[in-house]
Jmol script that loads the backbone (N, CA, C; Angstrom):
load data "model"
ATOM      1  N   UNK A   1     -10.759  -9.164  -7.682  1.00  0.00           N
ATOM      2  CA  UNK A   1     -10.885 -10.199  -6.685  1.00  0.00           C
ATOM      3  C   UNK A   1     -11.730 -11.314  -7.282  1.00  0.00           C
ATOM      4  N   UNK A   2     -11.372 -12.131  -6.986  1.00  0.00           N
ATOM      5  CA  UNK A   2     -11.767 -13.346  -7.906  1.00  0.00           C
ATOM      6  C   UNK A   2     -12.432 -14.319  -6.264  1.00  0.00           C
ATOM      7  N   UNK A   3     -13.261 -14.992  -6.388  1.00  0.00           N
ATOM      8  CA  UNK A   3     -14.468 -16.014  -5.534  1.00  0.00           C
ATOM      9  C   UNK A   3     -14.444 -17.331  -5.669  1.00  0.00           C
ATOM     10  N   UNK A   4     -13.494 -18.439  -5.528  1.00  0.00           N
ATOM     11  CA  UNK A   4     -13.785 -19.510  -5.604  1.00  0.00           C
ATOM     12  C   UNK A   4     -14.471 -20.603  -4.402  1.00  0.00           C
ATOM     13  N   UNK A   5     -14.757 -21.805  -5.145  1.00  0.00           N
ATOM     14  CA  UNK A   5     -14.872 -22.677  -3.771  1.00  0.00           C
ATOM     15  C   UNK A   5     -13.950 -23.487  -3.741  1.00  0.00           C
ATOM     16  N   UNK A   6     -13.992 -24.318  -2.675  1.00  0.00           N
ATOM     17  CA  UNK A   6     -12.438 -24.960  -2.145  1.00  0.00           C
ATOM     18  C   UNK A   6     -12.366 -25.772  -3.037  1.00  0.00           C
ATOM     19  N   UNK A   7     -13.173 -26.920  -3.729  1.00  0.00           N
ATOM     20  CA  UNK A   7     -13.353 -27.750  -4.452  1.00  0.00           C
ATOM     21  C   UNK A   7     -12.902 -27.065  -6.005  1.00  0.00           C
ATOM     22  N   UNK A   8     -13.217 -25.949  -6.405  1.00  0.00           N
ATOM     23  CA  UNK A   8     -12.561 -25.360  -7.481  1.00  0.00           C
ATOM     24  C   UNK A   8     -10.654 -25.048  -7.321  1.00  0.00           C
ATOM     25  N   UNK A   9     -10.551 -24.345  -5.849  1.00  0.00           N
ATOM     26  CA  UNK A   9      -9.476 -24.351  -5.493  1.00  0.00           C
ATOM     27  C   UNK A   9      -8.646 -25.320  -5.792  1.00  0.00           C
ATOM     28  N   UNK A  10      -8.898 -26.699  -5.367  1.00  0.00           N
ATOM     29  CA  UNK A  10      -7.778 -28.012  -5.643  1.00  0.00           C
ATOM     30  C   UNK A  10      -7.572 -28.466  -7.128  1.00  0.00           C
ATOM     31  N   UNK A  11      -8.816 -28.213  -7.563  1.00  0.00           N
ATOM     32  CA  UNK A  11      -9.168 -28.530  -9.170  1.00  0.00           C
ATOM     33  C   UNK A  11      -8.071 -28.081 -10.160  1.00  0.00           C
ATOM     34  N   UNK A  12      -8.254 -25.891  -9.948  1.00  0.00           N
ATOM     35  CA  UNK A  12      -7.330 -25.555 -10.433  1.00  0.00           C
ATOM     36  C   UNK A  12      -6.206 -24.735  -9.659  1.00  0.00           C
ATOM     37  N   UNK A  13      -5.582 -25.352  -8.649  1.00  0.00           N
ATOM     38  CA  UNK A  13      -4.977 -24.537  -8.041  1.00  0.00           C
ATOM     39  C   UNK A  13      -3.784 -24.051  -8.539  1.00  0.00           C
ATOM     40  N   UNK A  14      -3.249 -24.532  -9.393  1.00  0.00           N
ATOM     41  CA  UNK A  14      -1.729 -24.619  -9.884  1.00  0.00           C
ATOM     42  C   UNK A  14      -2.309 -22.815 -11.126  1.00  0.00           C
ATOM     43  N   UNK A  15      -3.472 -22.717 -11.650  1.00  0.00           N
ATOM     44  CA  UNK A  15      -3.762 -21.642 -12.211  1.00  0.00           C
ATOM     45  C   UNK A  15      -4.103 -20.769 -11.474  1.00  0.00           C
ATOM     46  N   UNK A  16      -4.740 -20.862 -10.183  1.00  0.00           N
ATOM     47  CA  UNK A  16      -5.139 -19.880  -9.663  1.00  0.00           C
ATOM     48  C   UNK A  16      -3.942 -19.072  -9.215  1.00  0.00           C
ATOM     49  N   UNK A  17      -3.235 -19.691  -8.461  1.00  0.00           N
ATOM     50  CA  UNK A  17      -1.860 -19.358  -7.884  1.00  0.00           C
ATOM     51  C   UNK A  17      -1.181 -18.237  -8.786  1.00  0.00           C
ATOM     52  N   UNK A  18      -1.369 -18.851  -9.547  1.00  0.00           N
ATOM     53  CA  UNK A  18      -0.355 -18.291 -10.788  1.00  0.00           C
ATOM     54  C   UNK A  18      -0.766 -17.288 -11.261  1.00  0.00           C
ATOM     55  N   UNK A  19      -2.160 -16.642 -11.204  1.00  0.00           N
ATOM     56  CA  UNK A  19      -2.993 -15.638 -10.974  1.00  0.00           C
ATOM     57  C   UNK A  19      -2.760 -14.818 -10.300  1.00  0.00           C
ATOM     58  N   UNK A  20      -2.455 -15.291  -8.827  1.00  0.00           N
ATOM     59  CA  UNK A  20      -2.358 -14.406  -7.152  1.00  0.00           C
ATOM     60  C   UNK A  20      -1.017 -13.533  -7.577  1.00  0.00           C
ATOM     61  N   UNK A  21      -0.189 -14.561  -8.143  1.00  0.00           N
ATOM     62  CA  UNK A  21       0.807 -14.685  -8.201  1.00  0.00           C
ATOM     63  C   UNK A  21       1.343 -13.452  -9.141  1.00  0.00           C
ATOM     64  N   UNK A  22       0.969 -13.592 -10.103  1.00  0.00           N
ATOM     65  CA  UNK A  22       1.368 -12.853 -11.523  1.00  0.00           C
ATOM     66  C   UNK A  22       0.629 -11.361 -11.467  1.00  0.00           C
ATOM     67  N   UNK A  23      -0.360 -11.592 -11.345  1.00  0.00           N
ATOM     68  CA  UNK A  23      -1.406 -10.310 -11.759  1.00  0.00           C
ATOM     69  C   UNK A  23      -1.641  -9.699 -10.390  1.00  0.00           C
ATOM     70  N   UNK A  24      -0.978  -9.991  -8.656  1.00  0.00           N
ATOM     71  CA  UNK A  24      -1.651  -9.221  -7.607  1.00  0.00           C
ATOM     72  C   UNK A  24      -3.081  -9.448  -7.702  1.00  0.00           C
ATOM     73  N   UNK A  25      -4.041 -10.632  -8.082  1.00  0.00           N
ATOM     74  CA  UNK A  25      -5.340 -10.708  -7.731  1.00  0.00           C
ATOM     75  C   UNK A  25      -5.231 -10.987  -6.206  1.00  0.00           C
ATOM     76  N   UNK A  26      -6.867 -10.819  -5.799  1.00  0.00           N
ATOM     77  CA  UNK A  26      -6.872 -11.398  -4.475  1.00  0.00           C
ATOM     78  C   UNK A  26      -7.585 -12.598  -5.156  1.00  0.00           C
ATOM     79  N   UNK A  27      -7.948 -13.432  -3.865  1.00  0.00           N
ATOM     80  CA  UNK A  27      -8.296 -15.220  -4.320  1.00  0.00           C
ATOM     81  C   UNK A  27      -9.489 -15.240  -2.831  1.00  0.00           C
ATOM     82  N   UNK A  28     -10.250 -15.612  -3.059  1.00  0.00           N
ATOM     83  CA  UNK A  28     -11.120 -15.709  -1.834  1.00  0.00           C
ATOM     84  C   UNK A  28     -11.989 -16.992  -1.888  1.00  0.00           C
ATOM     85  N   UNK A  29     -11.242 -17.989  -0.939  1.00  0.00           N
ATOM     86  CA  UNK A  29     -11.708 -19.504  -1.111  1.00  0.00           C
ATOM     87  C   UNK A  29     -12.940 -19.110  -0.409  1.00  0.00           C
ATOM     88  N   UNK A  30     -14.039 -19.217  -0.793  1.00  0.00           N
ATOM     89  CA  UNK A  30     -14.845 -19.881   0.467  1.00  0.00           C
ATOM     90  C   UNK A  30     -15.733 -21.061   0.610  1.00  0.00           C
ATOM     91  N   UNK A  31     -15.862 -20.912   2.330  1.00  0.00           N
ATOM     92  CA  UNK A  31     -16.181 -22.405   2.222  1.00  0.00           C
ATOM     93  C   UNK A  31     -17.402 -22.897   3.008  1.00  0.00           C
ATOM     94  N   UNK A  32     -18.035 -23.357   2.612  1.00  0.00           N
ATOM     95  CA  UNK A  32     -19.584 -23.479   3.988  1.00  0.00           C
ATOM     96  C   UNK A  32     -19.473 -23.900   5.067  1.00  0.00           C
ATOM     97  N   UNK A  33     -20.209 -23.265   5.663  1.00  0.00           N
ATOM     98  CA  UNK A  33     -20.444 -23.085   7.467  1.00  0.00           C
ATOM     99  C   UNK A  33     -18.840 -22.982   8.020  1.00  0.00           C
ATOM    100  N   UNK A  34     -17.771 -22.125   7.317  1.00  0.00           N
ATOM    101  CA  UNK A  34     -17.248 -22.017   7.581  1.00  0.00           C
ATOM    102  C   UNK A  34     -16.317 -20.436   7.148  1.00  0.00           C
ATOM    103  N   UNK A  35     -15.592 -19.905   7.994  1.00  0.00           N
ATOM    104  CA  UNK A  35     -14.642 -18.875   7.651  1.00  0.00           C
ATOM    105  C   UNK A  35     -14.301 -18.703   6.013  1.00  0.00           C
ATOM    106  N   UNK A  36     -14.514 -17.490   5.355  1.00  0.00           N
ATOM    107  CA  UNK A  36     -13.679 -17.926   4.065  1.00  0.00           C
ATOM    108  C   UNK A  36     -12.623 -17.450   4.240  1.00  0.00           C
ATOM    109  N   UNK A  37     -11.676 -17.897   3.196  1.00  0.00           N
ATOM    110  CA  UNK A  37     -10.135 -17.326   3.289  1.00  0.00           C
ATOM    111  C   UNK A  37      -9.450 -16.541   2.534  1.00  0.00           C
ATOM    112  N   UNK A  38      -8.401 -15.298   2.439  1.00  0.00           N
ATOM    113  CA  UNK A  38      -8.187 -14.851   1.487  1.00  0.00           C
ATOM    114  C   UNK A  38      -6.637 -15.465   1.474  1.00  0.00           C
ATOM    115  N   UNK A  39      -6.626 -15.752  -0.164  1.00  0.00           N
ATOM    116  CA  UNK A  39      -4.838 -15.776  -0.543  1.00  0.00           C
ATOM    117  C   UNK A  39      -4.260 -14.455  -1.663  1.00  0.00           C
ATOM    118  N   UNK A  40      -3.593 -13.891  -1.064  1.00  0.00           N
ATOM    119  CA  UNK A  40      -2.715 -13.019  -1.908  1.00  0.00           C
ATOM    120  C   UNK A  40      -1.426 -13.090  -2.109  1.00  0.00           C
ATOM    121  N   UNK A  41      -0.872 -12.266  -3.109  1.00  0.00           N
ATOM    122  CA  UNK A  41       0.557 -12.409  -3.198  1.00  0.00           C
ATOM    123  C   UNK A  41       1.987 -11.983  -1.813  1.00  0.00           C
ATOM    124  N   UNK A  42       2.551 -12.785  -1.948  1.00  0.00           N
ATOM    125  CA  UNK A  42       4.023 -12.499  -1.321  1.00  0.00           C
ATOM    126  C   UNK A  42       3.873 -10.817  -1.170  1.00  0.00           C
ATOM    127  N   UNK A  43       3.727 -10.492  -2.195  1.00  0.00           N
ATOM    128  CA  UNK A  43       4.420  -9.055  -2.333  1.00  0.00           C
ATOM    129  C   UNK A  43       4.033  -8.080  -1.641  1.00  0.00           C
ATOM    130  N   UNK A  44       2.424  -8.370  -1.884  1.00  0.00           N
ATOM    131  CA  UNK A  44       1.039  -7.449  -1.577  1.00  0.00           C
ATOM    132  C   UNK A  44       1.461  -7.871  -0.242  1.00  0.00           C
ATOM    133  N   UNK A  45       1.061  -8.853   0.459  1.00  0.00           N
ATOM    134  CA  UNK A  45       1.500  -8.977   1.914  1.00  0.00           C
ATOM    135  C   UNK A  45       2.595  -8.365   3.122  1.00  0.00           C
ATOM    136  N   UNK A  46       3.903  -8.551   1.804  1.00  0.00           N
ATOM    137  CA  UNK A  46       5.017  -7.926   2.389  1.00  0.00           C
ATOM    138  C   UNK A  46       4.514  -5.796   2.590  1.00  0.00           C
ATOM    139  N   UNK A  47       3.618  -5.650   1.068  1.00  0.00           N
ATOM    140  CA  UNK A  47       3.147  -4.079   1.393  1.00  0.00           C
ATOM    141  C   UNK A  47       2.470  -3.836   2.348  1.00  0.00           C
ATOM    142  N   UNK A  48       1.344  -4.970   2.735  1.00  0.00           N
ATOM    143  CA  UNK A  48       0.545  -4.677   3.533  1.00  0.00           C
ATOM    144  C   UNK A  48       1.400  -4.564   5.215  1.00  0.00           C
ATOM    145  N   UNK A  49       2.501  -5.163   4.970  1.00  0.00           N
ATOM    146  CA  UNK A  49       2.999  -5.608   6.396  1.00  0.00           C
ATOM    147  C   UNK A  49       4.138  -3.959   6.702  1.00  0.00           C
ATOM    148  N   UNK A  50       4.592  -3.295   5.817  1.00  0.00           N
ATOM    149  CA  UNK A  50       5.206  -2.513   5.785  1.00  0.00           C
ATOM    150  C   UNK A  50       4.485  -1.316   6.136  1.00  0.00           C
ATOM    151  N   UNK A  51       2.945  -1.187   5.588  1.00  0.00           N
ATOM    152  CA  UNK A  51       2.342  -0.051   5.908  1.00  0.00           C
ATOM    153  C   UNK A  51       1.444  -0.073   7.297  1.00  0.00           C
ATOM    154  N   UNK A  52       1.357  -2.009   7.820  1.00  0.00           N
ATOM    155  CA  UNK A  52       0.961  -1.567   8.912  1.00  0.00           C
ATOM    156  C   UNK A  52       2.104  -1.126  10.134  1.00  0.00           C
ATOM    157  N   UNK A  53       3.294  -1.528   9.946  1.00  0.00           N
ATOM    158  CA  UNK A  53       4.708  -0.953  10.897  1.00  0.00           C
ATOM    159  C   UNK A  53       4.468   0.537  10.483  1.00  0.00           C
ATOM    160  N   UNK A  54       4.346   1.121   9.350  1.00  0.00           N
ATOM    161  CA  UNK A  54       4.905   2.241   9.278  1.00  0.00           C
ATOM    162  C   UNK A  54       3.543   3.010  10.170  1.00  0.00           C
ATOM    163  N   UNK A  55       2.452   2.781  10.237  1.00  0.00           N
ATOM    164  CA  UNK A  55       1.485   3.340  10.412  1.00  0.00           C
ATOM    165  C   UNK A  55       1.473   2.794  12.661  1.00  0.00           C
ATOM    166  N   UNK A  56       1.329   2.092  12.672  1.00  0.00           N
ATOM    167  CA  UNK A  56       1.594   1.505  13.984  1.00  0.00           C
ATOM    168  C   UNK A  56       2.201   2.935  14.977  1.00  0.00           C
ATOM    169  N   UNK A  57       2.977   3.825  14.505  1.00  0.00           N
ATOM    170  CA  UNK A  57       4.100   4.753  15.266  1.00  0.00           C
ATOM    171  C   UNK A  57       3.076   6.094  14.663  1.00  0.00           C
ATOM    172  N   UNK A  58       2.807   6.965  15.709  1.00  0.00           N
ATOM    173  CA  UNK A  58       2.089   8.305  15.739  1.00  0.00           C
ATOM    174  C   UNK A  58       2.385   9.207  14.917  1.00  0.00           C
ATOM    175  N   UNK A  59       4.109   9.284  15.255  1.00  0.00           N
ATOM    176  CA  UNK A  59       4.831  10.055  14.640  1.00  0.00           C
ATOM    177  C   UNK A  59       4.730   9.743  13.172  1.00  0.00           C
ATOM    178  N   UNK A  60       4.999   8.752  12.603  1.00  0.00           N
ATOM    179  CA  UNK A  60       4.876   8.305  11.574  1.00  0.00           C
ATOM    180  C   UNK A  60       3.790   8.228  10.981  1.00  0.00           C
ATOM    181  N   UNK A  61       2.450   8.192  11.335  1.00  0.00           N
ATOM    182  CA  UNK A  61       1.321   8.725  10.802  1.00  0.00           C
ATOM    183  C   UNK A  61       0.853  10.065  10.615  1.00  0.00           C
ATOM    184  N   UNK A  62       1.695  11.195  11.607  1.00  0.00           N
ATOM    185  CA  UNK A  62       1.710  12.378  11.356  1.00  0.00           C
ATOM    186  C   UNK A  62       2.484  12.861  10.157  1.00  0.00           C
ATOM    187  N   UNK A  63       3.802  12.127   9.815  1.00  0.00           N
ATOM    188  CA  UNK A  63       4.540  12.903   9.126  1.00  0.00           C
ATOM    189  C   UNK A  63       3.607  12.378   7.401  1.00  0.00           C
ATOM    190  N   UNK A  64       3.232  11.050   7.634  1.00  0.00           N
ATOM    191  CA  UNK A  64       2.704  10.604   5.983  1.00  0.00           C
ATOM    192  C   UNK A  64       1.388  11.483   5.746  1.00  0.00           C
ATOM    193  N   UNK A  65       1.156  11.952   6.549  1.00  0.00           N
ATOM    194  CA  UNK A  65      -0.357  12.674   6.627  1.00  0.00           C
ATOM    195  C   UNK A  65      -0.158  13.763   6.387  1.00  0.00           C
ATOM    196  N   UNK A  66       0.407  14.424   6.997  1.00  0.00           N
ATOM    197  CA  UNK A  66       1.257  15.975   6.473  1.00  0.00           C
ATOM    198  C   UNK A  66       1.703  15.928   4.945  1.00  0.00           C
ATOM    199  N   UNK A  67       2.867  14.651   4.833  1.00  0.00           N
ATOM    200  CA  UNK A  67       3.233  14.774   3.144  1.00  0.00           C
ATOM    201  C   UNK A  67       2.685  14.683   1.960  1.00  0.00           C
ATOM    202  N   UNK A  68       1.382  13.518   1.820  1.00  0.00           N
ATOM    203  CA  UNK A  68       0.361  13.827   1.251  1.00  0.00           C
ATOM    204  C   UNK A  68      -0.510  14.505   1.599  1.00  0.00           C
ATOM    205  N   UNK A  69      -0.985  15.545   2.139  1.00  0.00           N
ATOM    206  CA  UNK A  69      -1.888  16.746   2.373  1.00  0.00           C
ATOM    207  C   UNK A  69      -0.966  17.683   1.206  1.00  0.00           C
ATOM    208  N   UNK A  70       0.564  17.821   1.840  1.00  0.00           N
ATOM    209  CA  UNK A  70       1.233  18.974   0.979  1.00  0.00           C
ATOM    210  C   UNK A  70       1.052  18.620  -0.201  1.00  0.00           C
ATOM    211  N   UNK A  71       1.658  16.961  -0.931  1.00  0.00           N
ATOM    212  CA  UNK A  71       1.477  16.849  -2.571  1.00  0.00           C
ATOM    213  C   UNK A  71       0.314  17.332  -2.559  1.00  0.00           C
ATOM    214  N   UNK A  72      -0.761  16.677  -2.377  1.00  0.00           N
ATOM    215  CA  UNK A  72      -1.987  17.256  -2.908  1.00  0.00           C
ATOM    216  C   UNK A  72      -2.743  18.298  -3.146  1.00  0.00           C
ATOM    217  N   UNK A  73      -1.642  18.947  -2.289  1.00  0.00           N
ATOM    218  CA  UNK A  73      -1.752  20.888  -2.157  1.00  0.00           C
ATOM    219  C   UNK A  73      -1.038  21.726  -3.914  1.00  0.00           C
ATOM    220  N   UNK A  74      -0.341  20.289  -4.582  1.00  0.00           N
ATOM    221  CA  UNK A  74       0.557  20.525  -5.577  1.00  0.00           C
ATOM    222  C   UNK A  74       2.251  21.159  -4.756  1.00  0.00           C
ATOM    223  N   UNK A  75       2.371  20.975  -3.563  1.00  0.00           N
ATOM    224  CA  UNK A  75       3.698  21.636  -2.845  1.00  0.00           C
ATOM    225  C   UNK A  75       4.771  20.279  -3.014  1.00  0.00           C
ATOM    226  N   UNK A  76       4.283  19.189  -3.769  1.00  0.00           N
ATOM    227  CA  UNK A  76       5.292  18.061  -3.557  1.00  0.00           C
ATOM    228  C   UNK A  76       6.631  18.294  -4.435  1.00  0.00           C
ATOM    229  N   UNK A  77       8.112  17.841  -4.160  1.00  0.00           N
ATOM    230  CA  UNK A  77       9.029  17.833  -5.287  1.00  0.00           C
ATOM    231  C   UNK A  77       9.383  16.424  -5.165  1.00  0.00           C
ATOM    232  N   UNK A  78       9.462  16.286  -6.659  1.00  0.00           N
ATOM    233  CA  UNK A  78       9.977  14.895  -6.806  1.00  0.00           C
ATOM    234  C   UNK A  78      11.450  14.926  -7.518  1.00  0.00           C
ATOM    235  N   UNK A  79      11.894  13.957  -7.139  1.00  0.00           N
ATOM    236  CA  UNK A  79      13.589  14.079  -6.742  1.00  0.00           C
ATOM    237  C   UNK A  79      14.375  12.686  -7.961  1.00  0.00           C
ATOM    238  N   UNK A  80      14.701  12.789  -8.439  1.00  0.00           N
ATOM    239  CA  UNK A  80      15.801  12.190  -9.396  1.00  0.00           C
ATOM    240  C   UNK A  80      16.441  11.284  -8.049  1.00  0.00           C
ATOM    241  N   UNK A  81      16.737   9.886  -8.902  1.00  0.00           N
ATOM    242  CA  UNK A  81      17.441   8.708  -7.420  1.00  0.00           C
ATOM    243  C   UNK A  81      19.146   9.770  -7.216  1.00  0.00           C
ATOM    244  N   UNK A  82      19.351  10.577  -8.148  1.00  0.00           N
ATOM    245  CA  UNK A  82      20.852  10.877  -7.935  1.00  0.00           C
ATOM    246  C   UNK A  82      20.663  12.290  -6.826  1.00  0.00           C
ATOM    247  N   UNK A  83      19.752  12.762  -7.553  1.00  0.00           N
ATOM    248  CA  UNK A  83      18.875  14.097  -5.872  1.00  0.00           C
ATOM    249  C   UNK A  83      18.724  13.660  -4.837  1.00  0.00           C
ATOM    250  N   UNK A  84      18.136  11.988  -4.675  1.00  0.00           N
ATOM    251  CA  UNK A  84      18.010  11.751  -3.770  1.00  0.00           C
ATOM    252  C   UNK A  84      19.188  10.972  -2.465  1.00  0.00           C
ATOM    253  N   UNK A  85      19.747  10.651  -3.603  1.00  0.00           N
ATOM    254  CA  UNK A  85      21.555   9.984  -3.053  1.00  0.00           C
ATOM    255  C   UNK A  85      22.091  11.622  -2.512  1.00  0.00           C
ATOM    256  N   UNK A  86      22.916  11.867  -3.416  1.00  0.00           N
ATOM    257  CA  UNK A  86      23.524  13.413  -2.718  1.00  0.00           C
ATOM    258  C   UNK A  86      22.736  13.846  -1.378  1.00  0.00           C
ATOM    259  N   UNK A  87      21.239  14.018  -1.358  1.00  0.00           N
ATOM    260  CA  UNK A  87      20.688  14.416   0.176  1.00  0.00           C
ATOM    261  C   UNK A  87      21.076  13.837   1.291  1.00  0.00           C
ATOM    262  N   UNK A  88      21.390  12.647   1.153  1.00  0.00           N
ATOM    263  CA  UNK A  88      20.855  11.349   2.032  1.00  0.00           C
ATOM    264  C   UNK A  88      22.876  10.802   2.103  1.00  0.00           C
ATOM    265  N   UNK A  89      23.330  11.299   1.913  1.00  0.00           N
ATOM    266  CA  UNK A  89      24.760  10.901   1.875  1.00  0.00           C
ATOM    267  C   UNK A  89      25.717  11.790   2.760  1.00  0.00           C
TER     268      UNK A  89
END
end "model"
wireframe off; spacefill off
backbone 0.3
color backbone group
């Protein structure tokens, strides 16, 4: 996570970006007497937005909670994409 101020922000923004951008840094403008801000990537966002839906539903926090308890028990199998086609077909 990288700390700038806004005034650094405009300076180099075209690098910073490209930072957020490339490498998944976080970017944390801040700014006096005021809120700071975070910028992250597209991507990271889109993850973050996926795990808060998936997590949002009970059921769905039971079953991810159960499945990593089991991997971590060493009970996990991991499945070849063609194992996992044939199941799911």
């Amino acid at each position: 996570m990288l700390a700038v101020t806004q005034t650094n922000l405009r300076t180099n923004i075209n690098q910073l970006l490209e930072n957020v951008s490339r490498n998944d840094d976080t970017l944390v403008v801040t700014r006096s007497r005021r809120e700071n801000v975070v910028i992250i990537s597209e991507a990271e966002y889109n993850s973050w937005q996926e795990t808060n839906y998936l997590m949002k539903n009970e059921i769905n926090r039971k079953t991810l909670s159960e499945s990593l308890s089991s991997n971590n028990r060493g009970e996990g199998n991991v499945l070849t994409l063609e194992e996992w086609e044939k199941m799911n077909c």
